[in-house]
C-alpha positions as CSV (number, residue, x, y, z in Angstrom):
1,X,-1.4,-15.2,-24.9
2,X,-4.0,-14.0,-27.6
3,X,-7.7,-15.1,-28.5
4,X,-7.4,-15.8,-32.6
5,X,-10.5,-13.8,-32.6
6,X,-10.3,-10.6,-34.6
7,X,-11.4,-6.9,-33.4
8,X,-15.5,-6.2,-33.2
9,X,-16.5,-4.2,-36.4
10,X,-19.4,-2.2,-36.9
11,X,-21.2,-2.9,-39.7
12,X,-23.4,-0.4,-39.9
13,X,-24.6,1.9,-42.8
14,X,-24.4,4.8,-40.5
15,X,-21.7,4.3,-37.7
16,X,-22.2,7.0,-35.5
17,X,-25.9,6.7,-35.0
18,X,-26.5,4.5,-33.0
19,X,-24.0,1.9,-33.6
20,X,-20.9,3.6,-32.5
21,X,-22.8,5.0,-29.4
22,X,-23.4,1.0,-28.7
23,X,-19.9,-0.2,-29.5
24,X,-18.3,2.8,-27.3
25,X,-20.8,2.0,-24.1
26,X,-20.4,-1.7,-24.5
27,X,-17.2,-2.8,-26.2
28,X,-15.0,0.2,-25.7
29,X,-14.7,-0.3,-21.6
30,X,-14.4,-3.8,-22.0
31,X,-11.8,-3.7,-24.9
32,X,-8.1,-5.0,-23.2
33,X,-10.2,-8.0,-21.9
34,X,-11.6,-8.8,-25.3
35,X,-8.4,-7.7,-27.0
36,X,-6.3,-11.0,-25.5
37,X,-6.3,-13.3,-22.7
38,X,-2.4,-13.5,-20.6
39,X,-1.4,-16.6,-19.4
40,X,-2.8,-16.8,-16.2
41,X,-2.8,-18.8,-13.2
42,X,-5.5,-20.1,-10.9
43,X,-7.5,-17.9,-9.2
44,X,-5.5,-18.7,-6.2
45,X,-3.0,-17.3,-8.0
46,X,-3.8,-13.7,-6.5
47,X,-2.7,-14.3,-3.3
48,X,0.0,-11.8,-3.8
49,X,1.3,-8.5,-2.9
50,X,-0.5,-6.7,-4.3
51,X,-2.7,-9.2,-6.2
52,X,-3.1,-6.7,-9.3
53,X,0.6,-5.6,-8.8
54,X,2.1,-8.8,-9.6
55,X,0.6,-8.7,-13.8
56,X,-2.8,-10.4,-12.5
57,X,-4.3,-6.8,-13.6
58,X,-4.2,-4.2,-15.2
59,X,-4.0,-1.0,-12.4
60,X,-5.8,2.5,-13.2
61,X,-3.0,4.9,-14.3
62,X,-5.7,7.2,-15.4
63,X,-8.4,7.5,-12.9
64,X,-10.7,10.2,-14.0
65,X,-13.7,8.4,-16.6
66,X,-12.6,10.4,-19.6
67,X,-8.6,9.6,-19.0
68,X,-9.7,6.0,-18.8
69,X,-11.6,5.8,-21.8
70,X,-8.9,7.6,-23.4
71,X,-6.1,4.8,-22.3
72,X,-8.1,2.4,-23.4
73,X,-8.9,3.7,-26.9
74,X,-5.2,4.0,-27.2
75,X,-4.8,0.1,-26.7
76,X,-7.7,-0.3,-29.3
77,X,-5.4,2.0,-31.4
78,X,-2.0,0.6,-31.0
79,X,-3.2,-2.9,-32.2
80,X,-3.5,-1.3,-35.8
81,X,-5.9,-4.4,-36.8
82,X,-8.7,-2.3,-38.2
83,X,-8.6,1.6,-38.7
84,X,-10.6,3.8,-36.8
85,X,-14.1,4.1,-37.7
86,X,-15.1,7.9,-39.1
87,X,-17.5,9.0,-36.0
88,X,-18.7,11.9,-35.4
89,X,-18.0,15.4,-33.5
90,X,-17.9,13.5,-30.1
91,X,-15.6,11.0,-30.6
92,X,-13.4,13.1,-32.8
93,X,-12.9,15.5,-29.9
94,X,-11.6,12.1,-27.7
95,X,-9.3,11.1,-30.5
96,X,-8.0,14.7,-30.5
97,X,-7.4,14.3,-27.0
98,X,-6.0,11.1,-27.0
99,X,-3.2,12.4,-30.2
100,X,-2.6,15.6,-27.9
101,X,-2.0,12.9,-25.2
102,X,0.3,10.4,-27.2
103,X,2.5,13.8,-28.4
104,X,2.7,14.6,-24.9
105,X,4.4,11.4,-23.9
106,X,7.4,10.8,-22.1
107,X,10.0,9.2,-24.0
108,X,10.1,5.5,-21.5
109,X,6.4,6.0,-22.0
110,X,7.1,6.3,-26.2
111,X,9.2,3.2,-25.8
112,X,6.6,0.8,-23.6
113,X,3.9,2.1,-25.9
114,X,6.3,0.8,-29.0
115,X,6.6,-3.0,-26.7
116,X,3.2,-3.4,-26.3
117,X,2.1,-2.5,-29.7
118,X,4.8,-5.2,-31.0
119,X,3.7,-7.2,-28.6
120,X,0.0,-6.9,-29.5
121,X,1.0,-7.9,-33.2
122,X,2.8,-11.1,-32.1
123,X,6.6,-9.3,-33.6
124,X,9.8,-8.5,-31.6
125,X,10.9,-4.7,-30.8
126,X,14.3,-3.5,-30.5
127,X,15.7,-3.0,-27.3
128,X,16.2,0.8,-25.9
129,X,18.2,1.8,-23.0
130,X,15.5,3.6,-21.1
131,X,16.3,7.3,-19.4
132,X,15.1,8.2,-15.9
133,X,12.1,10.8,-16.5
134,X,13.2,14.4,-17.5
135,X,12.8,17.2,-14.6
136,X,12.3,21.4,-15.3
137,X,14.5,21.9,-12.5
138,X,17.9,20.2,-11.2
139,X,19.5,19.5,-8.6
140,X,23.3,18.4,-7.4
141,X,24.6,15.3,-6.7
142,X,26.8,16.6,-3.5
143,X,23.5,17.8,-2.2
144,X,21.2,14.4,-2.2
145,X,20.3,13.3,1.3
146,X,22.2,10.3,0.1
147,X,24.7,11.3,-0.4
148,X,28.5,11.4,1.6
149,X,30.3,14.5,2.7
150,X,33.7,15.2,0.8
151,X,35.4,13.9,4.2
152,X,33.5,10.8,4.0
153,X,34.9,9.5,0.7
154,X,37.9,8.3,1.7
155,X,36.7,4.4,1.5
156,X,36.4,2.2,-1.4
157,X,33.9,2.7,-3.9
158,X,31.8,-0.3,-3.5
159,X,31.6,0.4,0.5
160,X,30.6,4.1,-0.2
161,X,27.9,2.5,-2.8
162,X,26.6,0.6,0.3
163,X,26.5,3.5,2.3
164,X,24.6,5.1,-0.1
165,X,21.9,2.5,-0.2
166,X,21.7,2.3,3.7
167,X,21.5,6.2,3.4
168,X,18.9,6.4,0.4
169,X,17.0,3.5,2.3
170,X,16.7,5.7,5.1
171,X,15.6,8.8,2.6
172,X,13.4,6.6,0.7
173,X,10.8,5.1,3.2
174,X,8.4,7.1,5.3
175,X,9.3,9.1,7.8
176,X,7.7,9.7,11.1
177,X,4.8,12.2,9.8
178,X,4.5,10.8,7.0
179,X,3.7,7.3,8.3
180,X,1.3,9.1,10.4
181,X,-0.7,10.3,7.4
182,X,-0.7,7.1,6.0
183,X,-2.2,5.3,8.6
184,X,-4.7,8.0,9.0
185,X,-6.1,8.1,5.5
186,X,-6.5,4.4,6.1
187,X,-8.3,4.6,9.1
188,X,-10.1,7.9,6.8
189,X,-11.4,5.3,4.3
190,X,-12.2,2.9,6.6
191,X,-14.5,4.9,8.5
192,X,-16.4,6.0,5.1
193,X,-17.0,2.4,4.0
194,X,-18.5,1.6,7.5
195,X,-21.2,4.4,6.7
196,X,-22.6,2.1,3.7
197,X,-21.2,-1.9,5.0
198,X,-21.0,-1.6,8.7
199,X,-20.4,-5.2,8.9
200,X,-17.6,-5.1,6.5
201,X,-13.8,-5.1,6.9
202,X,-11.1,-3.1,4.9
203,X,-7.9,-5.2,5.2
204,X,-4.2,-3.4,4.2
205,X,-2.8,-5.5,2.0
206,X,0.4,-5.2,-0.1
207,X,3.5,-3.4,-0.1
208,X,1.9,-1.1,3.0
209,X,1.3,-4.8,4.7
210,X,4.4,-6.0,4.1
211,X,6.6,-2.9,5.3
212,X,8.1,-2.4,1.8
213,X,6.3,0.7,0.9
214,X,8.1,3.8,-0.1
215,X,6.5,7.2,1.3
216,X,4.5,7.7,-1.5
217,X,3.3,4.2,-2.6
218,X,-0.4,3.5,-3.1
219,X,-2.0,2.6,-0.4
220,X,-4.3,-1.1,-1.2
221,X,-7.5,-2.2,0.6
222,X,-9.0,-5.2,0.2
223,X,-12.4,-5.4,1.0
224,X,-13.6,-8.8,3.0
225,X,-17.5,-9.2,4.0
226,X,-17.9,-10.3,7.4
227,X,-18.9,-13.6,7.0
228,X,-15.4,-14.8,5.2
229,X,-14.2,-14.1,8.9
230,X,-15.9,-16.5,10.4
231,X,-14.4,-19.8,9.1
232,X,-10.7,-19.4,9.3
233,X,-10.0,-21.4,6.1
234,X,-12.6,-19.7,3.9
235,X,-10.6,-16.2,3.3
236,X,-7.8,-18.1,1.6
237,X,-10.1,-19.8,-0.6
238,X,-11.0,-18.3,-3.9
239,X,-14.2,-16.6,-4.5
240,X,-17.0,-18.7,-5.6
241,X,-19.0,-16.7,-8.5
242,X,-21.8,-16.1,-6.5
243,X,-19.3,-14.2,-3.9
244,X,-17.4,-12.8,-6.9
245,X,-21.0,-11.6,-8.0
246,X,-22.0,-10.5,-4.5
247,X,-18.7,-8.1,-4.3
248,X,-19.0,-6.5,-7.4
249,X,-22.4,-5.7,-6.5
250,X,-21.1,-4.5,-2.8
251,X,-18.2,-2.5,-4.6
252,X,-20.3,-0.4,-7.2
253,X,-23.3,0.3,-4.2
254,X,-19.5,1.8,-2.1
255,X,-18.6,3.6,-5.2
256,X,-22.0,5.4,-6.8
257,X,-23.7,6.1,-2.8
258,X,-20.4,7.2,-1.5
259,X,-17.0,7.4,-2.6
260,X,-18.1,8.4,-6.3
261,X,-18.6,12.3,-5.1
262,X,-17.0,12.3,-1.8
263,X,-15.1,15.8,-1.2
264,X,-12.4,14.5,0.5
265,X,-11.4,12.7,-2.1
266,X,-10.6,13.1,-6.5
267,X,-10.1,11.4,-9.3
268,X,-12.2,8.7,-8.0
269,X,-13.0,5.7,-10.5
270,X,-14.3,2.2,-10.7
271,X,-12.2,-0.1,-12.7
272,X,-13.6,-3.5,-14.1
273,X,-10.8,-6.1,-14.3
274,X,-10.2,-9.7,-13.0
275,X,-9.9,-8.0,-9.7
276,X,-12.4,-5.2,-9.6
277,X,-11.2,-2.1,-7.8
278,X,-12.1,1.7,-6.6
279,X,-9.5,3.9,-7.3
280,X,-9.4,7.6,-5.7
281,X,-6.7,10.1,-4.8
282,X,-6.9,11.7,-1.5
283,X,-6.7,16.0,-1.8
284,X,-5.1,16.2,1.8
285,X,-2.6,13.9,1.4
286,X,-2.1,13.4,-2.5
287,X,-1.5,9.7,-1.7
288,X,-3.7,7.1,-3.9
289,X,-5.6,4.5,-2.2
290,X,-7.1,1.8,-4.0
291,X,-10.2,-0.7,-2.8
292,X,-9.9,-3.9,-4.3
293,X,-11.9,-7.1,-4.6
294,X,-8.4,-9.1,-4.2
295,X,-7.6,-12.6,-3.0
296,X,-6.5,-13.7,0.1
297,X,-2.5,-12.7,0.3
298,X,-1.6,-14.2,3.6
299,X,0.4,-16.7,1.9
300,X,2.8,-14.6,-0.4
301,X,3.1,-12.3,3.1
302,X,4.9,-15.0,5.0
303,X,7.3,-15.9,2.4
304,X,7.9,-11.9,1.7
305,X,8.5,-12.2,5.9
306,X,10.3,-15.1,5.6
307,X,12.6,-13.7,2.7
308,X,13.4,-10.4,4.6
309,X,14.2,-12.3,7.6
310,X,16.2,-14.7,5.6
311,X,18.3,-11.4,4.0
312,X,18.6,-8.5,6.3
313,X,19.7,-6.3,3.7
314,X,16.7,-7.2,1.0
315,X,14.3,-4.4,1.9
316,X,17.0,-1.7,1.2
317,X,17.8,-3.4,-1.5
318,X,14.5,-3.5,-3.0
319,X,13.7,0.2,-2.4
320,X,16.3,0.9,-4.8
321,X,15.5,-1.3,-7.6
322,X,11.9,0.1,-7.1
323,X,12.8,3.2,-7.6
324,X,15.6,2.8,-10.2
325,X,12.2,1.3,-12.1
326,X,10.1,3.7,-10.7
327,X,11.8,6.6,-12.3
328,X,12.1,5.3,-15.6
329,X,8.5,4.3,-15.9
330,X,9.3,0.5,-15.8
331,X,7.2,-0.2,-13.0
332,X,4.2,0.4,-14.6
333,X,2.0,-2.6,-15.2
334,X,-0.7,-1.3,-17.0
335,X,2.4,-0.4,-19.7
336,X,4.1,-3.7,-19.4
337,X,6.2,-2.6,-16.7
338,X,7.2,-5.4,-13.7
339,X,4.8,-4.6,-10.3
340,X,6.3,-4.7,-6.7
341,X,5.7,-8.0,-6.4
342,X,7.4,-9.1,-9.6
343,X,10.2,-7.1,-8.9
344,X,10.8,-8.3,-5.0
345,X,10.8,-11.8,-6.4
346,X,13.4,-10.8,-9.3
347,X,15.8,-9.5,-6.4
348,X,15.3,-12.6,-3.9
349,X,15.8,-14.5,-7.0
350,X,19.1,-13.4,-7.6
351,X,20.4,-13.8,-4.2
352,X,19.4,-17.4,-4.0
353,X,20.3,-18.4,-7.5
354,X,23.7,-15.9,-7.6
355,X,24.4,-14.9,-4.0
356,X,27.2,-11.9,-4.2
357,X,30.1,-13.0,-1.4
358,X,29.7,-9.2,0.0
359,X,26.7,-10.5,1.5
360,X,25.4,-6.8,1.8
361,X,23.2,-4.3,-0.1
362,X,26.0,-3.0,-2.8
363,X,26.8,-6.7,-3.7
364,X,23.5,-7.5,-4.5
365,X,22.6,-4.1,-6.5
366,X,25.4,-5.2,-8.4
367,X,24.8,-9.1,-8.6
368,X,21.0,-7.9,-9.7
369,X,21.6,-5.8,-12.5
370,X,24.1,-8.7,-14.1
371,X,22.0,-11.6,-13.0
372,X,19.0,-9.9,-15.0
373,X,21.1,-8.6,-18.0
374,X,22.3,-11.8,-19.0
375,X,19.5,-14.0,-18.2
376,X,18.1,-16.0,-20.6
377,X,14.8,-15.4,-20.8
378,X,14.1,-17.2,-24.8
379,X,15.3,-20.5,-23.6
380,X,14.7,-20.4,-19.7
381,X,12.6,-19.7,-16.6
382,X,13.5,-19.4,-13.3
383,X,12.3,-21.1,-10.1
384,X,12.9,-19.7,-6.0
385,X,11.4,-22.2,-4.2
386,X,12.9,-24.8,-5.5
387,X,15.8,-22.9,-6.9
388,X,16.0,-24.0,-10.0
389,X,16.4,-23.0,-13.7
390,X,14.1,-24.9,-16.3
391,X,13.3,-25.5,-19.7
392,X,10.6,-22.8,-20.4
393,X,8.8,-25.2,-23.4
394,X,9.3,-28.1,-21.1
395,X,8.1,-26.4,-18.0
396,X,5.9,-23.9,-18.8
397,X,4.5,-22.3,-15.5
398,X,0.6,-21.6,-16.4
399,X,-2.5,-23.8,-15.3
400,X,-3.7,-26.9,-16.5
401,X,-6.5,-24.9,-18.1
402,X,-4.1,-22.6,-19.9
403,X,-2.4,-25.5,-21.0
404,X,-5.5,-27.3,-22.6
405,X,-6.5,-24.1,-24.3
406,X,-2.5,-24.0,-25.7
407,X,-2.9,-27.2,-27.0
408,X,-6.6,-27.0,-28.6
409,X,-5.1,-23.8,-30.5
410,X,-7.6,-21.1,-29.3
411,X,-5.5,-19.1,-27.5
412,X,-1.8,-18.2,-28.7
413,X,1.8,-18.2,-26.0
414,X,3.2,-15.4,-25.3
415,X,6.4,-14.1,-27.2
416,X,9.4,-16.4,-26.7
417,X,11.0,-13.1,-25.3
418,X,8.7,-12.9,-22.3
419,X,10.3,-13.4,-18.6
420,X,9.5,-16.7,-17.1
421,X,9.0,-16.2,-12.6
422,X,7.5,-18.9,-10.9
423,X,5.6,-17.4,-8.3
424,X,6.8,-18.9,-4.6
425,X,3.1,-18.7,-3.7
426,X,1.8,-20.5,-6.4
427,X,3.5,-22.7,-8.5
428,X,1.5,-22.0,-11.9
429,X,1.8,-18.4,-11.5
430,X,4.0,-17.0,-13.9
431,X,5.3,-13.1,-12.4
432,X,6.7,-12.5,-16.1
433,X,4.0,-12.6,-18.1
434,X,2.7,-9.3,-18.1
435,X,6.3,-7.8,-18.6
436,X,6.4,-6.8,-22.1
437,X,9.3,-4.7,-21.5
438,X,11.6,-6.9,-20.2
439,X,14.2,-6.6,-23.4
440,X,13.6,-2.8,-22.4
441,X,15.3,-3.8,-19.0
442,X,18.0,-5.6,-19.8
443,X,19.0,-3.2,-22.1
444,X,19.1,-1.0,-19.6
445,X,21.0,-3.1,-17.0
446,X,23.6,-3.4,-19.4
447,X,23.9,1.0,-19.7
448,X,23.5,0.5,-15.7
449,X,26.0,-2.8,-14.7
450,X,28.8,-0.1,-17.2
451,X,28.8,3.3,-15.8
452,X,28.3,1.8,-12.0
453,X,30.8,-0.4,-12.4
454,X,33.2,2.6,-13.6
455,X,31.9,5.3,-11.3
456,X,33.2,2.0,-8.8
457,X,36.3,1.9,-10.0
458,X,36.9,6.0,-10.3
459,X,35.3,6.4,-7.1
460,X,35.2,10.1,-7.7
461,X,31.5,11.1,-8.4
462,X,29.9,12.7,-5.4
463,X,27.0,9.6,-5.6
464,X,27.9,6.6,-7.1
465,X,24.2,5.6,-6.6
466,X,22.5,8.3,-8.0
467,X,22.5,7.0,-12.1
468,X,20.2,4.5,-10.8
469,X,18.0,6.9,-8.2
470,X,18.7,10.7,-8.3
471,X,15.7,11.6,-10.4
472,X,13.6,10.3,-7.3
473,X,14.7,13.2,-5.2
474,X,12.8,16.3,-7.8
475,X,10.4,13.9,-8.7
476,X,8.6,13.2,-5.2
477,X,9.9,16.2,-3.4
478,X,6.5,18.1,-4.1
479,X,4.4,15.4,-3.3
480,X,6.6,14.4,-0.1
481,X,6.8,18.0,1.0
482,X,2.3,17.8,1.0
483,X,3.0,14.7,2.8
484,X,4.6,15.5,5.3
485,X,2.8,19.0,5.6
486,X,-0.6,17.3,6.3
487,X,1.4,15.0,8.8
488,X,2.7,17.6,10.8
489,X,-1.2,19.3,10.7
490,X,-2.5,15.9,11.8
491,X,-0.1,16.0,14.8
492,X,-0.8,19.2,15.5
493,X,-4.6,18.5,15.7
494,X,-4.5,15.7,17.8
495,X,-2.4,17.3,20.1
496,X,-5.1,20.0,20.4
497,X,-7.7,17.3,20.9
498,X,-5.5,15.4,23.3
499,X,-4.9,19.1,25.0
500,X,-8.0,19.6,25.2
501,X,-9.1,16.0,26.6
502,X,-6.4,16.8,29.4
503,X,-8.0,20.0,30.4
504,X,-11.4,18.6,30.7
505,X,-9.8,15.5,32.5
506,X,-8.3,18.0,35.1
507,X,-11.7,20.0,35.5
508,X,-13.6,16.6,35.5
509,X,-10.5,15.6,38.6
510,X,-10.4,18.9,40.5
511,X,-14.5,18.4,40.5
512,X,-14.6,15.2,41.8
513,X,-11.5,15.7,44.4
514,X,-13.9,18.4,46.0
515,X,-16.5,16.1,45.8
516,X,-14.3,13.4,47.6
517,X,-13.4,15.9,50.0
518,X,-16.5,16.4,51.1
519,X,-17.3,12.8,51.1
520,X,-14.3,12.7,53.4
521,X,-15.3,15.4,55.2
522,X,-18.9,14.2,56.1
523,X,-17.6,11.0,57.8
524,X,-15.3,13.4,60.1
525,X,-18.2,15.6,61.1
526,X,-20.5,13.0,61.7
527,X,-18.0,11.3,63.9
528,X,-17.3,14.7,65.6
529,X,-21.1,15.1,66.3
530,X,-20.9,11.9,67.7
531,X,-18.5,12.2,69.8
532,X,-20.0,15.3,71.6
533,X,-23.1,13.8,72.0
534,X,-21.5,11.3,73.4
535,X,-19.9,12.8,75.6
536,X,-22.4,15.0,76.6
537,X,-24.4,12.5,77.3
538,X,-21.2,11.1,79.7
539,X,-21.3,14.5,81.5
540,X,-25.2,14.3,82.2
541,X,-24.5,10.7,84.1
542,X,-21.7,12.3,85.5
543,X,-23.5,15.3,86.8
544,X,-26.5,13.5,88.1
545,X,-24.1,10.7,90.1
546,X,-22.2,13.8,91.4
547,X,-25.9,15.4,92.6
548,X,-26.6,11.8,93.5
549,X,-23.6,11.4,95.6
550,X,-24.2,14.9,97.1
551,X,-27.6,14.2,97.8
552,X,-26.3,11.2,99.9
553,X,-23.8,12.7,101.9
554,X,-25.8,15.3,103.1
555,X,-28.7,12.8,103.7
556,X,-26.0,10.8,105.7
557,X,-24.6,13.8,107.2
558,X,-28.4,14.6,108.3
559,X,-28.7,11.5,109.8
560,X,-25.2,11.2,111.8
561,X,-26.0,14.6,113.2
562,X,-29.3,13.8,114.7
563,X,-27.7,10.3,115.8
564,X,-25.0,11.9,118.3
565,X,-27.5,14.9,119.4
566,X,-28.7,12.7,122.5
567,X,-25.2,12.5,123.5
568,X,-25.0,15.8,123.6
569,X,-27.3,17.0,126.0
């Protein structure tokens, strides 16, 4: 949906000086949110995983401040309403860079660029089968860690194809160290905020949350001031303005005093959107974490739970429809690509709506791709809870505001081609609307449903999944390879601390077990010193009752002798 609003024009005589300076400062950042207005849903809308991942907002793909001036000058562009103003050495030197960027283009990027700009002017674009992303080097199949030895491929295609995905699944998630420096950048960023809001808490959120990420997914934050704690209902209710207000405010004082110029971190940026958010790239790690002023997402998390509880083989499935997106460039919002949370919902969507009788991960890789490729997404939208299809001109899933604004004219729908999701969460959330590329991907499933269908069939190629994946393997092995190297460091380091806190323990023991000794010693000695005195205090009596008694007996003696001397004479 579009404002009928045209572009901001200078008027001025001389353009560059100062008017242009004024238009780039003021307009320029602002520009996608002038531009048009999507259809959007409440602003409890965002309570989903993540709440920028799901189309609500447009995510940083550049984060440096020059990068992100040039992306959005190259929105301004693409809408070819009004040329480009002549400027002067400045801004011809960011144009320059932005052409050199545009030339150095992938080709899915080419084709998403060629979507939005259609979609910008209100016209269709042809469908394009898109490629995975070219690589220098290569790499083959029989060697993927997917993928199953010569001995193994004795079973049927479609059971080596699930296999695969529980192999790939297995691959694709993070393994032990580099979980470990996951959690530890979190705990990294956490401990930086509490040096400028003590009181305030950095929630994980998203696909981390949720125990869908893959081992080099972003890592989101959400960042809650103490006093939303308190009252257990208030962090599921939207902000008010003055608490919208208040975290902008809180969020620009973490960025500019902290984050901004931090050294253990790059490419750091503050991006204004419906949902604010810090985005910065760690240099250990290489990971990207980003610090948003997001919703409450509590709900969307149970029925993710819910879902994966529901389908035990959901999560593998999802991590290669990610990444079959991934590696084409399709899951790229800020292109008009379909977020993580869009594209869970499209796979637990066709389960419920077309469950596959293998019940498993290869029949519903399979059921997705031809659920998606002939959907009709002109005529229809699609419902999960209930599981439903509807009338999208009947039914259209936006808020009664959105609706009001339809109908007084001043905003415009979006194309008829445009996917229609109802969010699970939120029943006037619509997941689609920020997937301009969406004839882009059924194209594709078509290419995809073919050759997997016949590499099936053959069941001769040493990986049946790898025309949807294999890419992944060279394109994240670099990245993954710093992962895991800085996990392994990490380990090592705290088993050096923990070493260390062991010897200390033992000196701090041995120490203490002398002391005890001699505590248990004193007692002993004391009671030995006792006991002598005692007893020579028992020999004394004795010795004067044994003088006594000899004293007596001779006294008697004494006495008996000079009794019986008269007898004697």
């Amino acid at each position: 949906m579009r404002p009928l609003s045209s572009r901001l024009i200078c008027r001025a005589h001389n353009r560059f000086s100062p008017s242009t300076v004024l238009w780039q400062h003021f307009v320029l950042p602002n520009r996608p949110l002038l531009h048009r207005q999507c259809l959007s849903s409440s602003t409890t809308a965002s309570a989903q995983d993540p709440a920028y991942d799901d189309g609500q907002l447009d995510p940083p793909q550049e984060t440096s401040e020059l990068k992100q001036a040039e992306a959005e000058t190259a929105e301004v562009e693409e809408e070819n309403i009004e040329p480009v103003p002549k400027v002067g050495k400045g801004t011809k030197n960011v144009q320059k860079e932005y052409h050199s960027r545009q030339i150095s283009l992938t080709k899915s990027e080419k084709l998403l660029a060629v979507a939005r700009a259609a979609f910008n002017d209100a016209i269709e674009y042809d469908a394009v089968v898109v490629k995975p992303k070219r690589i220098v080097t290569s790499r083959e199949e029989r060697s993927l860690p997917w993928c199953l030895a010569q001995e193994e491929r004795t079973m049927p295609g479609i059971d080596r194809l699930a296999v695969e995905i529980e192999r790939f699944y297995e691959y694709a998630k993070p393994s032990k160290f580099e979980s470990i420096a996951r959690r530890h950048l979190i705990e990294q960023v956490r401990s930086h905020v509490r040096k400028v809001f003590p009181d305030h808490v950095i929630e994980v959120f998203g696909s981390e949350r949720t125990g869908i990420a893959l081992a080099t997914s972003d890592i989101d934050l959400r960042l809650i001031r103490q006093s939303k704690l308190v009252d257990p209902v208030k962090p599921k209710l939207p902000p008010t303005p003055e608490e919208r207000s208040q975290g902008l405010r809180d969020l620009h004082k973490l960025y500019q005093s902290n984050l901004k110029q931090h050294k253990a971190y790059m490419l750091s940026a503050l991006r204004h959107a419906r949902y604010p958010l810090i985005s910065l790239q760690d240099r250990q790690s290489g990971l990207v974490v980003q610090i948003v002023l997001a919703n409450d997402t509590s709900v969307s998390r149970v029925i993710m739970q819910d879902y994966m509880e529901q389908y035990p083989y959901l999560r593998q499935l999802y991590y290669v429809v990610k990444t079959a997106f991934d590696v084409r460039g399709l899951s790229d919002v800020f292109r008009g690509g379909f977020g993580s949370y869009s594209l869970f919902m499209m796979v637990v969507a066709s389960i419920k709506h077309n469950p596959h009788p293998r019940n498993d991960a290869a029949g519903g890789l399979i059921n997705f791709l031809k659920f998606w490729r002939d959907f009709d997404t002109r005529e229809h939208g699609i419902s999960i809870e209930p599981v439903e299809v509807f009338a999208k001109g009947a039914s259209p899933v936006m808020t009664d505001t959105i609706k009001a604004k339809l109908k007084e004219g001043t905003v415009q729908p979006l194309p008829s081609y445009m996917l229609s999701l109802r969010d699970p969460a939120d029943q006037t959330n619509d997941l689609g609307r920020k997937g301009i590329a969406i004839k882009h991907v059924q194209a594709t499933f078509r290419s995809l449903v073919k050759e997997l269908e016949r590499d099936i069939r053959a069941n001769e190629r040493h990986s049946i999944l790898s025309p949807l994946v294999g890419p992944s393997y060279l394109l994240d092995e670099s990245q993954r390879f710093k992962l895991v190297h800085y996990g392994k460091r990490l380990v090592t380091q705290m088993q050096k601390t923990l070493s260390a806190k062991a010897t200390a323990l033992r000196e701090t023991e041995k120490d203490t077990g002398m002391d005890r000794r001699q505590e248990d010693e004193t007692p002993t000695l004391a009671r030995a010193a006792r006991d002598r005195e005692w007893q020579r205090s028992v020999d004394e009596v004795n010795e004067r009752l044994r003088l006594d008694v000899e004293k007596a007996s001779a006294s008697e003696l004494k006495e008996a002798s000079l009794g019986i001397a008269p007898y004697l004479r």
